[in-house]
DSSP file (Angstrom, degrees, kcal/mol; ACC not computed):
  #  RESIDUE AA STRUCTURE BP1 BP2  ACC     N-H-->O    O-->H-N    N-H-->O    O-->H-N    TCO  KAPPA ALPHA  PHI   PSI    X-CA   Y-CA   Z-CA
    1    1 A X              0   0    0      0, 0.0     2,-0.1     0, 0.0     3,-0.0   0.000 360.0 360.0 360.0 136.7  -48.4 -113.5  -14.3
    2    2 A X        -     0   0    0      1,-0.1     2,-0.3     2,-0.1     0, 0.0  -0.275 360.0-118.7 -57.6 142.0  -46.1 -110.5  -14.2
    3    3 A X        -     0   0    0      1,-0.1    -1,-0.1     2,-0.1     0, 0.0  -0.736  13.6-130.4 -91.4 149.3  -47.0 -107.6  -11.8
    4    4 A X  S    S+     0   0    0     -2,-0.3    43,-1.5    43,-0.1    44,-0.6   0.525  73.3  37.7 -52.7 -29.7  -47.6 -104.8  -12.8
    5    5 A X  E     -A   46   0A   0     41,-0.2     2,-0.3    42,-0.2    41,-0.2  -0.227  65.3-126.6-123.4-162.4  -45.7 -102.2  -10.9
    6    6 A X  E     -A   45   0A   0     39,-1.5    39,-2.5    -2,-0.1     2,-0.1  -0.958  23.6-124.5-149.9 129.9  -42.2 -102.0   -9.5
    7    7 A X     >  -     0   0    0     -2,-0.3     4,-2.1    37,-0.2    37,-0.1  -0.326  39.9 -98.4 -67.9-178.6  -41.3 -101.1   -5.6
    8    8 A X  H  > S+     0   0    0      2,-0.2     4,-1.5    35,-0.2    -1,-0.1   0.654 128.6  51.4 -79.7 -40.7  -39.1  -98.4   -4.7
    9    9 A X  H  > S+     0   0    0      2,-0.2     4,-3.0     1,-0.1     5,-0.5   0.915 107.2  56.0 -77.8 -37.3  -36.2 -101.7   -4.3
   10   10 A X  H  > S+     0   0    0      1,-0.2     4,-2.6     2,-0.2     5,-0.3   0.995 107.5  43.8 -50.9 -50.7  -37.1 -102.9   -7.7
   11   11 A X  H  X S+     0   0    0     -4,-2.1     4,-1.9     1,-0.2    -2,-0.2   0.816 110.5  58.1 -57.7 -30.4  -36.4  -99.7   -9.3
   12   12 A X  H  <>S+     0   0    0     -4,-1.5     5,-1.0     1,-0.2    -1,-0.2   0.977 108.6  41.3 -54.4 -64.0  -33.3  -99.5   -7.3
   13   13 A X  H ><5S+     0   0    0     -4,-3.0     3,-1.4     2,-0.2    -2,-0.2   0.864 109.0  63.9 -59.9 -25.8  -31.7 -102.8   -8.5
   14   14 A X  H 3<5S+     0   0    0     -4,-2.6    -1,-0.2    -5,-0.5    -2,-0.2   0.995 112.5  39.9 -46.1 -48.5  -33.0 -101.8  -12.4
   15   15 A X  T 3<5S-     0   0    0     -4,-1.9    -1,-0.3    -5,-0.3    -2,-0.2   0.486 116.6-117.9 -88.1   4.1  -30.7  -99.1  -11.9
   16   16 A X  T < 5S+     0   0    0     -3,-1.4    69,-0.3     1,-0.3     2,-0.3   0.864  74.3 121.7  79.2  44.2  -27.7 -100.8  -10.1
   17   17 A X      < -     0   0    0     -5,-1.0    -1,-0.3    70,-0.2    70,-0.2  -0.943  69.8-114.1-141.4 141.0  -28.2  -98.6   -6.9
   18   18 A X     >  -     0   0    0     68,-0.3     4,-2.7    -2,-0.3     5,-0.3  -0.467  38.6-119.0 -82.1 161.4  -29.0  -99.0   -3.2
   19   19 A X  T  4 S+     0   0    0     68,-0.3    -1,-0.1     2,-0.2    68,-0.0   0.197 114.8  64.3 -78.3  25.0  -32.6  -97.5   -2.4
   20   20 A X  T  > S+     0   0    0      2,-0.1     4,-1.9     3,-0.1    -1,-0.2   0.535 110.6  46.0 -94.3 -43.1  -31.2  -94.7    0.1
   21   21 A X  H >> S+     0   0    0      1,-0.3     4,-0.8     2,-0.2     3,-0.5   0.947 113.5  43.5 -50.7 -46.2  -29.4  -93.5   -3.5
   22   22 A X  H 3< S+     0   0    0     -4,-2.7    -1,-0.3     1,-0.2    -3,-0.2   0.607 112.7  55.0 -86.9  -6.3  -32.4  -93.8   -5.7
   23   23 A X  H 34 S+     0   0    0     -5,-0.3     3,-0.3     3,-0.1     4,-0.3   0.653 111.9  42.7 -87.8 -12.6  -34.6  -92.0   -2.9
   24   24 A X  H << S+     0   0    0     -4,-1.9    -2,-0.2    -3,-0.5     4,-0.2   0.672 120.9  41.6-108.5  -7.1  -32.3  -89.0   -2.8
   25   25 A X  S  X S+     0   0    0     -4,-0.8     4,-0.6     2,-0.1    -1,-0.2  -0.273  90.3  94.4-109.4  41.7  -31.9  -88.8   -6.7
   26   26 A X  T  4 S+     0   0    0     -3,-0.3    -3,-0.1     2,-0.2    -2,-0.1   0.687  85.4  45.9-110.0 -42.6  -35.7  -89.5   -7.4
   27   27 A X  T  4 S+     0   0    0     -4,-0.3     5,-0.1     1,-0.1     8,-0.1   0.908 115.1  48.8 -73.1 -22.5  -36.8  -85.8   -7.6
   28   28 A X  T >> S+     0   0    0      3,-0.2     4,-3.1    -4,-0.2     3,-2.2   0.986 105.1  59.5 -82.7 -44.0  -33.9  -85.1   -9.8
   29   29 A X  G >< S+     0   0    0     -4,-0.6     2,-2.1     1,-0.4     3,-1.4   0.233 115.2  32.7 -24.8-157.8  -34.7  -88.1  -12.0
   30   30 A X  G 34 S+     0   0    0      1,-0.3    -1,-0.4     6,-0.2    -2,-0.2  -0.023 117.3  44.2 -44.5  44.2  -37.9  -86.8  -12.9
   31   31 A X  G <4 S+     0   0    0     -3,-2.2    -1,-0.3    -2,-2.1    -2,-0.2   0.122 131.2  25.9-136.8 -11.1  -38.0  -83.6  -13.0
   32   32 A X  S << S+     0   0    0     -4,-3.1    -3,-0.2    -3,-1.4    -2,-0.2   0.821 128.2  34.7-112.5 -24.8  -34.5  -83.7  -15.0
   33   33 A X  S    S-     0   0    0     -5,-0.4    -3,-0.2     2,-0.0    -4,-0.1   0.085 105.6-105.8 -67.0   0.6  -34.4  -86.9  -16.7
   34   34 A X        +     0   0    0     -5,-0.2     2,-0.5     1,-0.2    -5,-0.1   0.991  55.2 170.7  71.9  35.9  -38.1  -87.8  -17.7
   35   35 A X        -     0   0    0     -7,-0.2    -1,-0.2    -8,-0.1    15,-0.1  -0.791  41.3-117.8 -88.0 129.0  -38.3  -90.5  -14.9
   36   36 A X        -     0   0    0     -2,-0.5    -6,-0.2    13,-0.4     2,-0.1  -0.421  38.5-130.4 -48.4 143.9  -42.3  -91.8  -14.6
   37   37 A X        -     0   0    0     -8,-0.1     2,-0.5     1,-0.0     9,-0.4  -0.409  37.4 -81.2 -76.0 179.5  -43.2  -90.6  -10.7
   38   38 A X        -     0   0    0     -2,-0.1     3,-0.3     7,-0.1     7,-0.2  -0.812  63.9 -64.0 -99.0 141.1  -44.6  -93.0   -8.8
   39   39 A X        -     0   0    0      5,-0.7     3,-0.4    -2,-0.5     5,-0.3   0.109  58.6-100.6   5.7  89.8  -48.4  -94.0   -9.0
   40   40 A X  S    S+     0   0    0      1,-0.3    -1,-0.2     3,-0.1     3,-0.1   0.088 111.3   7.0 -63.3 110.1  -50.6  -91.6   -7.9
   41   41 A X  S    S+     0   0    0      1,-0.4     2,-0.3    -3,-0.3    -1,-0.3   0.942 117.3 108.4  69.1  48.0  -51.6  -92.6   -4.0
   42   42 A X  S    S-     0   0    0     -3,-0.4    -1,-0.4    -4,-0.2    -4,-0.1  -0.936  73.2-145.6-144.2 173.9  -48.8  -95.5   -4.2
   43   43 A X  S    S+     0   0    0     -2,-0.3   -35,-0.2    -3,-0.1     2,-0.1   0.180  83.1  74.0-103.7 -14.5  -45.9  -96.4   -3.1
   44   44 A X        -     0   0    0     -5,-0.3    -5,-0.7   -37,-0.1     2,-0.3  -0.337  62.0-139.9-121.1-175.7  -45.1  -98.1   -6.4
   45   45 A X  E     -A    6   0A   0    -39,-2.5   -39,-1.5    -7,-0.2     2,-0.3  -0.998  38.9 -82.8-151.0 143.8  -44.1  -97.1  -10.4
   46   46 A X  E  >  -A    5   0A   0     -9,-0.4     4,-1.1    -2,-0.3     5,-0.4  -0.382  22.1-148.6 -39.5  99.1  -45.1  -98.6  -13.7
   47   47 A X  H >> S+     0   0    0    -43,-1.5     4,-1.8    -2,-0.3     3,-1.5   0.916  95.9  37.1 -67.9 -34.7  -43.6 -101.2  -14.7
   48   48 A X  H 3> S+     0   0    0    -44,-0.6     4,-4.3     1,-0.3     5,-0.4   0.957 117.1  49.4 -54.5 -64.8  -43.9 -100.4  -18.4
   49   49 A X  H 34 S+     0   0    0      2,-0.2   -13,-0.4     1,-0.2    -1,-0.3   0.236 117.9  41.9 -53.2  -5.3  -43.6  -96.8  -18.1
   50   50 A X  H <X S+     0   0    0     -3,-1.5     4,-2.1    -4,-1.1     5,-0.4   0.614 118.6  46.8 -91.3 -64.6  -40.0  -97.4  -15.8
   51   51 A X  H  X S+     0   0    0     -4,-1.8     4,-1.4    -5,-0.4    -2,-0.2   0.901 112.1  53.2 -58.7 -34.2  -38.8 -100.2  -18.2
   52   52 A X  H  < S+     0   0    0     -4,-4.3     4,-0.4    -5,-0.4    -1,-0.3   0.903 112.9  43.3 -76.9 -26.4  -39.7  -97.9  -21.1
   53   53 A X  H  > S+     0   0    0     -5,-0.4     4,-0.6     2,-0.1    -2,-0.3   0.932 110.9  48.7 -70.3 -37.2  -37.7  -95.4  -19.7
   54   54 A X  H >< S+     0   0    0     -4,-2.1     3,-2.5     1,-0.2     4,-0.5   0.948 105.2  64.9 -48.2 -55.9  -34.8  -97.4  -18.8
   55   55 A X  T 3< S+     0   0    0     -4,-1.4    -1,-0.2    -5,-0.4    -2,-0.1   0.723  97.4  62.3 -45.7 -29.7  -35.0  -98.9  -22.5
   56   56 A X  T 34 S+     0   0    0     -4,-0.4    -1,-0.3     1,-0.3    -2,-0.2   0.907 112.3  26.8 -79.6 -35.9  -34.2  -95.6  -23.4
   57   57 A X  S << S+     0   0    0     -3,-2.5    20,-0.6    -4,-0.6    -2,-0.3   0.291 137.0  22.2 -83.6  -7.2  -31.0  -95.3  -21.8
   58   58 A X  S    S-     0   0    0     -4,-0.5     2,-0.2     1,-0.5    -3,-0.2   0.397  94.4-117.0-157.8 -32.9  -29.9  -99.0  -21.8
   59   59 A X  S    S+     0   0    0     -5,-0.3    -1,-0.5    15,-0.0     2,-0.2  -0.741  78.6   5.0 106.2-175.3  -31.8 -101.0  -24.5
   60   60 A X  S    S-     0   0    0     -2,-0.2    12,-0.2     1,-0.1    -8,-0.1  -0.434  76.0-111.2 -46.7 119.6  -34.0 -103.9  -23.0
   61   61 A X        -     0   0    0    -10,-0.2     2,-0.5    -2,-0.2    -1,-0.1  -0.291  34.6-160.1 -32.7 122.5  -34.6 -104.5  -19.5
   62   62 A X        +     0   0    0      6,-0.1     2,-0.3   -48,-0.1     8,-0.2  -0.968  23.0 151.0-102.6 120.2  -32.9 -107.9  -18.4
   63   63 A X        -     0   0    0     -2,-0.5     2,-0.5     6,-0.1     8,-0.1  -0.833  27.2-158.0-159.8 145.3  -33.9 -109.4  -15.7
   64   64 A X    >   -     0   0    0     -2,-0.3     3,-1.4     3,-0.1     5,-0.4  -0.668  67.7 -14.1-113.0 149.3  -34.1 -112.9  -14.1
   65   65 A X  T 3  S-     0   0    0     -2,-0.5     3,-0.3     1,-0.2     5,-0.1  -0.299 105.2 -66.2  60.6 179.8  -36.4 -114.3  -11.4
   66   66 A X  T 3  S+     0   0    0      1,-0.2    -1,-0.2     2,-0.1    -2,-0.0   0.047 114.8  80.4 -93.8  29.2  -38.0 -111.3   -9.5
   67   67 A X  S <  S-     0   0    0     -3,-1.4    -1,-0.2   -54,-0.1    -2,-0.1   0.075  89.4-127.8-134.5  14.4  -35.2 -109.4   -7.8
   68   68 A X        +     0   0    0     -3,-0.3    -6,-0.1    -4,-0.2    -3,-0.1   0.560  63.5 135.9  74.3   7.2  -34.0 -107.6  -10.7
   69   69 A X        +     0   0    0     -5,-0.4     2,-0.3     1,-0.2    -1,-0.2   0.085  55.0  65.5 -85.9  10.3  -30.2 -108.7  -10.2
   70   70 A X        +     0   0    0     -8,-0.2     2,-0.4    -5,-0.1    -1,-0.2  -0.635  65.4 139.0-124.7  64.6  -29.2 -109.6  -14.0
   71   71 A X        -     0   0    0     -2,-0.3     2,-0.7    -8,-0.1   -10,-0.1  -0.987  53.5-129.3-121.4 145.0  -29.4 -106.7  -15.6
   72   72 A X        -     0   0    0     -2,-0.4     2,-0.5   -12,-0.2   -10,-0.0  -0.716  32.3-152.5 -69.6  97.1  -26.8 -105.1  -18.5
   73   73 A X        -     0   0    0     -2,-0.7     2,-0.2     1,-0.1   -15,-0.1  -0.521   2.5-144.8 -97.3 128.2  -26.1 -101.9  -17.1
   74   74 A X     >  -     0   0    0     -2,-0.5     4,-1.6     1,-0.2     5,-0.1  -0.568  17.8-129.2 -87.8 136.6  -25.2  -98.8  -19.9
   75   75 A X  H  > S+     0   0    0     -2,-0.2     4,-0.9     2,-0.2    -1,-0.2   0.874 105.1  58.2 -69.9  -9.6  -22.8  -96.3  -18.9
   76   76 A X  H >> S+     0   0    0      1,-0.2     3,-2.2     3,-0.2     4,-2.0   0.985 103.2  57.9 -63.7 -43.9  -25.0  -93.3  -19.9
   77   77 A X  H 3> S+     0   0    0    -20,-0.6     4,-1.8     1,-0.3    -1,-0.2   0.845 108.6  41.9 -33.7 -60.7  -27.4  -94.7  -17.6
   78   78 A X  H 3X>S+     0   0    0     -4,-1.6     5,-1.2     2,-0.2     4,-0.8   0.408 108.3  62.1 -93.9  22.3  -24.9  -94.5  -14.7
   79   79 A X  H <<5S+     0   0    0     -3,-2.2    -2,-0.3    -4,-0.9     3,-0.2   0.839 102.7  47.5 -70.8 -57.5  -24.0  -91.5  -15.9
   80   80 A X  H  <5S+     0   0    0     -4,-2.0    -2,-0.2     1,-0.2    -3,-0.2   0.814 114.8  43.6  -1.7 -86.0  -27.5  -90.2  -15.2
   81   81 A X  H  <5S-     0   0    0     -4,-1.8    -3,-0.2    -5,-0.2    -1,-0.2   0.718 106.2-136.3 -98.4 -35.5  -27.8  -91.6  -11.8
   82   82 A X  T  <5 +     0   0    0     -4,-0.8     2,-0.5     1,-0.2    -3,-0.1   0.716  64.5  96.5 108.2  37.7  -23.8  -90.2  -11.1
   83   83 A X      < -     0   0    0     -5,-1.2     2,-0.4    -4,-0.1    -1,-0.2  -0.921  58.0-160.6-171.9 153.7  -22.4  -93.3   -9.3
   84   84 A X        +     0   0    0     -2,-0.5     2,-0.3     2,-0.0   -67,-0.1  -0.667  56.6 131.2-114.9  77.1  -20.4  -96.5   -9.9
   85   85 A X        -     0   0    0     -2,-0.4     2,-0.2   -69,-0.3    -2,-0.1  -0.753  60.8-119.7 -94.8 178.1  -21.9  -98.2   -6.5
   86   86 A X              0   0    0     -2,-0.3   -68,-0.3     1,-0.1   -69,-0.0  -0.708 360.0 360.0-111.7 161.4  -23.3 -101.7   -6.7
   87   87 A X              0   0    0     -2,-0.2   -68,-0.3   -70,-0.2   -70,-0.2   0.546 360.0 360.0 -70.6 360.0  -27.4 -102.1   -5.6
């Protein structure tokens, strides 16, 4: 069965980014992009509500096994996030 939520590292590889990047671009992501916050009294984010946001930018989430490393990455999407680095 799928889990439900995403860490802070999933969401990082969704987005092709190391997690010191997506933790210093997380308030601007949601509060200028429409990024879900994370879980009210977690540590974690929705997986629908990320993966429907991604979807929005990118098309369908790809991703094999659980570590989020196969994914088709759009360039607006890493325009959003403002960086060509690898996760």
């Amino acid at each position: 069965m799928e889990a439900l939520t995403y860490t802070m590292k999933e969401v990082a590889e969704l987005l092709g980014i190391n997690v010191s990047t997506f933790r210093n671009r997380l308030g601007d992501l949601v509060a200028k992009h429409g990024m879900p916050m994370r879980l009210p009294g977690r540590r974690r984010f929705s997986r629908r509500a990320i993966d429907q946001w991604i979807d929005r930018y990118n098309g369908p989430v790809r991703v094999q096994g659980m570590t989020g490393t196969a994914i088709q990455h759009n360039q607006r999407l890493r325009l959003l996030i403002g960086t060509g680095e690898a996760a």
